[in-house]
N, CA, C and O atoms as a GROMACS GRO file, in nm:
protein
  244
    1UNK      N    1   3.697  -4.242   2.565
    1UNK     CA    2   3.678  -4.354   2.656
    1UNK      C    3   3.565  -4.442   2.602
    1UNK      O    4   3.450  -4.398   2.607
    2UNK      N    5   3.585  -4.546   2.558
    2UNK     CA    6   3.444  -4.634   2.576
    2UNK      C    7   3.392  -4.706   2.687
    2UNK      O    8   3.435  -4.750   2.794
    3UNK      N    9   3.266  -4.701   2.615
    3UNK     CA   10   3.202  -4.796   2.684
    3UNK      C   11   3.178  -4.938   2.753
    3UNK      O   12   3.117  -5.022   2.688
    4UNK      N   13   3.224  -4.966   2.877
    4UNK     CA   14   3.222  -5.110   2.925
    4UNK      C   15   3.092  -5.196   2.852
    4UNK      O   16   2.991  -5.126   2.845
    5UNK      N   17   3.081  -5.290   2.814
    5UNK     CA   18   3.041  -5.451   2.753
    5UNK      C   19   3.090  -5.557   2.834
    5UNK      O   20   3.196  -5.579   2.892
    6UNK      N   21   2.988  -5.612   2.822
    6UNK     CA   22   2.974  -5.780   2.823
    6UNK      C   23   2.921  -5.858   2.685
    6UNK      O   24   2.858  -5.811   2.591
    7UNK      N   25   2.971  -5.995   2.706
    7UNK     CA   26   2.945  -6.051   2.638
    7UNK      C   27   2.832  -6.164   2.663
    7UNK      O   28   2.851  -6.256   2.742
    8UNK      N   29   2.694  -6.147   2.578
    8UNK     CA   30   2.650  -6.245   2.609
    8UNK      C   31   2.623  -6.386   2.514
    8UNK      O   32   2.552  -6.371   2.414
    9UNK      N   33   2.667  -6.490   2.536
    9UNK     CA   34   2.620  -6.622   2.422
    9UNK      C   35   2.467  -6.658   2.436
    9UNK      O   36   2.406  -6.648   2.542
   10UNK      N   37   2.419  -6.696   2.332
   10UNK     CA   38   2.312  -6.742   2.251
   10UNK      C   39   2.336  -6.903   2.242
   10UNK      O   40   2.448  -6.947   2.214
   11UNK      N   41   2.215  -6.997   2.270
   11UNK     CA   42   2.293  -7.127   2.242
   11UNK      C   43   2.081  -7.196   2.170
   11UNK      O   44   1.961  -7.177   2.189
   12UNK      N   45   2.138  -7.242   2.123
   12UNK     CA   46   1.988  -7.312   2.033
   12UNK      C   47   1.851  -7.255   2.019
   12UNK      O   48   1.834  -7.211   1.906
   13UNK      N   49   1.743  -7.239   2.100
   13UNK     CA   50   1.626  -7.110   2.051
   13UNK      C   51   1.653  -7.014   2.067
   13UNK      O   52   1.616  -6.934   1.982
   14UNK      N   53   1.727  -6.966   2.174
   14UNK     CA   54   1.734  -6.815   2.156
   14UNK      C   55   1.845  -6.760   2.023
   14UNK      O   56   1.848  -6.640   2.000
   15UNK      N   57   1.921  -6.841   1.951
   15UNK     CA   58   1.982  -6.816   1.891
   15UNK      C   59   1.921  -6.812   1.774
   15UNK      O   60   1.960  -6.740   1.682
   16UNK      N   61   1.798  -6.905   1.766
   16UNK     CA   62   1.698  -6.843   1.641
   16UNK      C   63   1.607  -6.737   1.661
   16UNK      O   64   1.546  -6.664   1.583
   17UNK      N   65   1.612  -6.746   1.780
   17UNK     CA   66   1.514  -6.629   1.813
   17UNK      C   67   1.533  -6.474   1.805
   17UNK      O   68   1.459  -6.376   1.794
   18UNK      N   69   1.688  -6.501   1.816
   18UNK     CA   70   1.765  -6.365   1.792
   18UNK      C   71   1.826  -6.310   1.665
   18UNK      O   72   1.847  -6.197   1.622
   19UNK      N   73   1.845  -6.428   1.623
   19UNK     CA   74   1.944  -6.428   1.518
   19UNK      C   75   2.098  -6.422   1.542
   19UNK      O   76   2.187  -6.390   1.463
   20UNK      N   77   2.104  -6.449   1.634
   20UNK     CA   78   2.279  -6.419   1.717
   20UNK      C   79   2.328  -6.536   1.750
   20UNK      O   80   2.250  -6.621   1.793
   21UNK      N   81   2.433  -6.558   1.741
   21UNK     CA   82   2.543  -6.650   1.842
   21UNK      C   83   2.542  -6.573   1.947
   21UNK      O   84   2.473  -6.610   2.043
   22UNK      N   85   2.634  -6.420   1.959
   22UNK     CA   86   2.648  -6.357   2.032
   22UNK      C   87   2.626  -6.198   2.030
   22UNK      O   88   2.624  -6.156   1.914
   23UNK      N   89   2.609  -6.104   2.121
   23UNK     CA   90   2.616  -5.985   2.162
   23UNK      C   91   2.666  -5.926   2.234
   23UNK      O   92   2.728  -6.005   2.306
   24UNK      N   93   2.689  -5.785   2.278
   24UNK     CA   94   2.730  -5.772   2.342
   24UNK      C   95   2.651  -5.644   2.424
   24UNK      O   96   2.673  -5.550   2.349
   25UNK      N   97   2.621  -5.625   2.468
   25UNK     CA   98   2.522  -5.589   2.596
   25UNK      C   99   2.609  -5.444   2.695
   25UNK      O  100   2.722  -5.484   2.724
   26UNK      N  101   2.592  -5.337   2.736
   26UNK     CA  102   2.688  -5.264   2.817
   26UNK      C  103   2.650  -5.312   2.948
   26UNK      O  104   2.548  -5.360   2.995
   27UNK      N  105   2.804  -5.273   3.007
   27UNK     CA  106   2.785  -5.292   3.161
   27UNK      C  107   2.852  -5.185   3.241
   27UNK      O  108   2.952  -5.120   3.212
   28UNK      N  109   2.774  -5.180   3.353
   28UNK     CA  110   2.762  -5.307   3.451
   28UNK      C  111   2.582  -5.299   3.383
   28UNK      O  112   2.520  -5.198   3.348
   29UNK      N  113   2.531  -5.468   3.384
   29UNK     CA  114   2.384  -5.497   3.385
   29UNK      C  115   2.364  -5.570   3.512
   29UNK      O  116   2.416  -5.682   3.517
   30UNK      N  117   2.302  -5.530   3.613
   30UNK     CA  118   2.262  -5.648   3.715
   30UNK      C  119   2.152  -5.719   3.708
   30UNK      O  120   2.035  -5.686   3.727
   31UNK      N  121   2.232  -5.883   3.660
   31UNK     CA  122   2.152  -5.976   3.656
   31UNK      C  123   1.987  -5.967   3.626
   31UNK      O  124   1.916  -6.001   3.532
   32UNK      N  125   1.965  -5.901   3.762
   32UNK     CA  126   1.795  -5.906   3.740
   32UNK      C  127   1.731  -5.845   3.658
   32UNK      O  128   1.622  -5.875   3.611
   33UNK      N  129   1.820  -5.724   3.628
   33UNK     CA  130   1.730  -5.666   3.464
   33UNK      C  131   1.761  -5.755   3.353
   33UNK      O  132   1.668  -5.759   3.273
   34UNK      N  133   1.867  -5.832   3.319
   34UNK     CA  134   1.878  -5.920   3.216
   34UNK      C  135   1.759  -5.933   3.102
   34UNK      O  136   1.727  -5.887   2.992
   35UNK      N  137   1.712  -6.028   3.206
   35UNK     CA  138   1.605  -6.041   3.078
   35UNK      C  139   1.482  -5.948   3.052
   35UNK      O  140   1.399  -5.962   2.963
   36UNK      N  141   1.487  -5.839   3.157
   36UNK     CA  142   1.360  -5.702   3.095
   36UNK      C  143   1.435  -5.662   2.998
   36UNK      O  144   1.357  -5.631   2.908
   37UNK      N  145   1.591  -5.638   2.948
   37UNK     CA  146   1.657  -5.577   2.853
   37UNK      C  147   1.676  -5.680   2.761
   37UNK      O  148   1.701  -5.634   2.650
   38UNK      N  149   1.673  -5.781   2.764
   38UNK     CA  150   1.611  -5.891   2.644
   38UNK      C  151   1.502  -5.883   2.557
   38UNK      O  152   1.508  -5.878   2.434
   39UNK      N  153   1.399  -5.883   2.632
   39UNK     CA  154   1.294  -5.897   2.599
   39UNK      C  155   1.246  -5.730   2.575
   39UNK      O  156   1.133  -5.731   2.526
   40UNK      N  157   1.286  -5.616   2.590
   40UNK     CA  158   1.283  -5.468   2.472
   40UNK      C  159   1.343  -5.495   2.347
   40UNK      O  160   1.284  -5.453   2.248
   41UNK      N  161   1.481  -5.574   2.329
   41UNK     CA  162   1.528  -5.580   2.232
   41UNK      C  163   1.478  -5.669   2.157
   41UNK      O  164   1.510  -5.667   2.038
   42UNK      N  165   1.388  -5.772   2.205
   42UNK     CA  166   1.323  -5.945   2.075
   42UNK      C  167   1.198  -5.959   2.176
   42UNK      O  168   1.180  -6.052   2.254
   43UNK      N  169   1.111  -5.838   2.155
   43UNK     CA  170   1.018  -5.855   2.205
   43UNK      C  171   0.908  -6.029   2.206
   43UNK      O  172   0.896  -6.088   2.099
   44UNK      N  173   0.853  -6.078   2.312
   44UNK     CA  174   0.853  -6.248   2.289
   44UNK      C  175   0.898  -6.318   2.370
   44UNK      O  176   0.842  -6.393   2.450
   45UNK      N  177   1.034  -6.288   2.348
   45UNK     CA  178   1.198  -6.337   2.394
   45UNK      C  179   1.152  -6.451   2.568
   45UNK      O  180   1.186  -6.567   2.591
   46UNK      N  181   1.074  -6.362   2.651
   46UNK     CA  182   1.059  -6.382   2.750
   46UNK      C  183   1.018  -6.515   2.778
   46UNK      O  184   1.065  -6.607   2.846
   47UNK      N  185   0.895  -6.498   2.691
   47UNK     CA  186   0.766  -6.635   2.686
   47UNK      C  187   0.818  -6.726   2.628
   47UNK      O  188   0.839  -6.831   2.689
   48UNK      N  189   0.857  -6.710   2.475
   48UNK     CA  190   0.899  -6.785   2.426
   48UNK      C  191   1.043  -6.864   2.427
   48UNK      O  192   1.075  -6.961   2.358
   49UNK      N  193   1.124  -6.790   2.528
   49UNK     CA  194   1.241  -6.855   2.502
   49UNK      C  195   1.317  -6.884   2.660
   49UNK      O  196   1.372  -6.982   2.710
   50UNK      N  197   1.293  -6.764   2.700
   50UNK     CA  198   1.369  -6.712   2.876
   50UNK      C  199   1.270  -6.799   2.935
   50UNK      O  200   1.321  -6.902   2.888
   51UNK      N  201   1.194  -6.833   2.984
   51UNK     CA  202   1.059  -6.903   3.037
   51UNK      C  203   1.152  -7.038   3.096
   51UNK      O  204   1.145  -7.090   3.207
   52UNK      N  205   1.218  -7.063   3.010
   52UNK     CA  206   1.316  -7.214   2.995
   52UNK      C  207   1.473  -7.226   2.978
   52UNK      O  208   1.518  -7.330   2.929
   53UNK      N  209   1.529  -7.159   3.003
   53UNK     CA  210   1.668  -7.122   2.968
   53UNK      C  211   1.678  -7.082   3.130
   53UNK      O  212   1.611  -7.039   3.224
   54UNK      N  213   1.855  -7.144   3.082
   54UNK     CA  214   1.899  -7.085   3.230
   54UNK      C  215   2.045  -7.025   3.184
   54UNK      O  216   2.103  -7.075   3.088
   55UNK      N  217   2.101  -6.915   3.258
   55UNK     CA  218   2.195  -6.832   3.285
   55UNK      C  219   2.358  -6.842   3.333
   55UNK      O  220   2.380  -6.789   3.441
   56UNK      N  221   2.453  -6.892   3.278
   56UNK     CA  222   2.598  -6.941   3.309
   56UNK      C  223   2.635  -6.779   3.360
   56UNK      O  224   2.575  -6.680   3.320
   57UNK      N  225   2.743  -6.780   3.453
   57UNK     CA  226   2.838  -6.667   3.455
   57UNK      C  227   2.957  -6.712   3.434
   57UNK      O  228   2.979  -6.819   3.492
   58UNK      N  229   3.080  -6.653   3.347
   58UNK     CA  230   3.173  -6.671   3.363
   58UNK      C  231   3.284  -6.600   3.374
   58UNK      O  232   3.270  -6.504   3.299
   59UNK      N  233   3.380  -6.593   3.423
   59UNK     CA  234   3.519  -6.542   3.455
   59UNK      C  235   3.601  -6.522   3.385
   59UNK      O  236   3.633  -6.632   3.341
   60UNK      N  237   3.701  -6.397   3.312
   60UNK     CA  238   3.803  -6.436   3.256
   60UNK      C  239   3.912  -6.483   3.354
   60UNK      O  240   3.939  -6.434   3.463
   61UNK      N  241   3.972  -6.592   3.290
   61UNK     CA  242   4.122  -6.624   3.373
   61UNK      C  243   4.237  -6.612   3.359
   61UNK      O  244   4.314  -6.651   3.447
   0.00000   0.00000   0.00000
């Protein structure tokens, strides 16, 4: 059995900041840990990038 994922996109600093377009992250993550599990993985991440960024959800259809 694997493991459930999400996908998350990267779009202009955080994408240098990461080095990613994209990742993929397991789930379920609720929202509010988001970015504490960001910011373990690109330690920074927070100050420098999350501080100013905002968060899309989307749907498959």
């Amino acid at each position: 059995m694997t493991t459930p994922t999400f996908q998350i996109h990267y779009f202009s600093s955080a994408t240098t900041y990461t080095g990613k377009q994209t990742e993929s992250l397991p789930a379920p993550l609720p929202l509010s840990q988001l970015f504490d599990v960001l910011e373990s993985k690109y330690p920074g991440i927070r100050e420098k990038v999350l501080s100013s960024c905002g968060v899309s959800l989307g749907e498959e259809g």
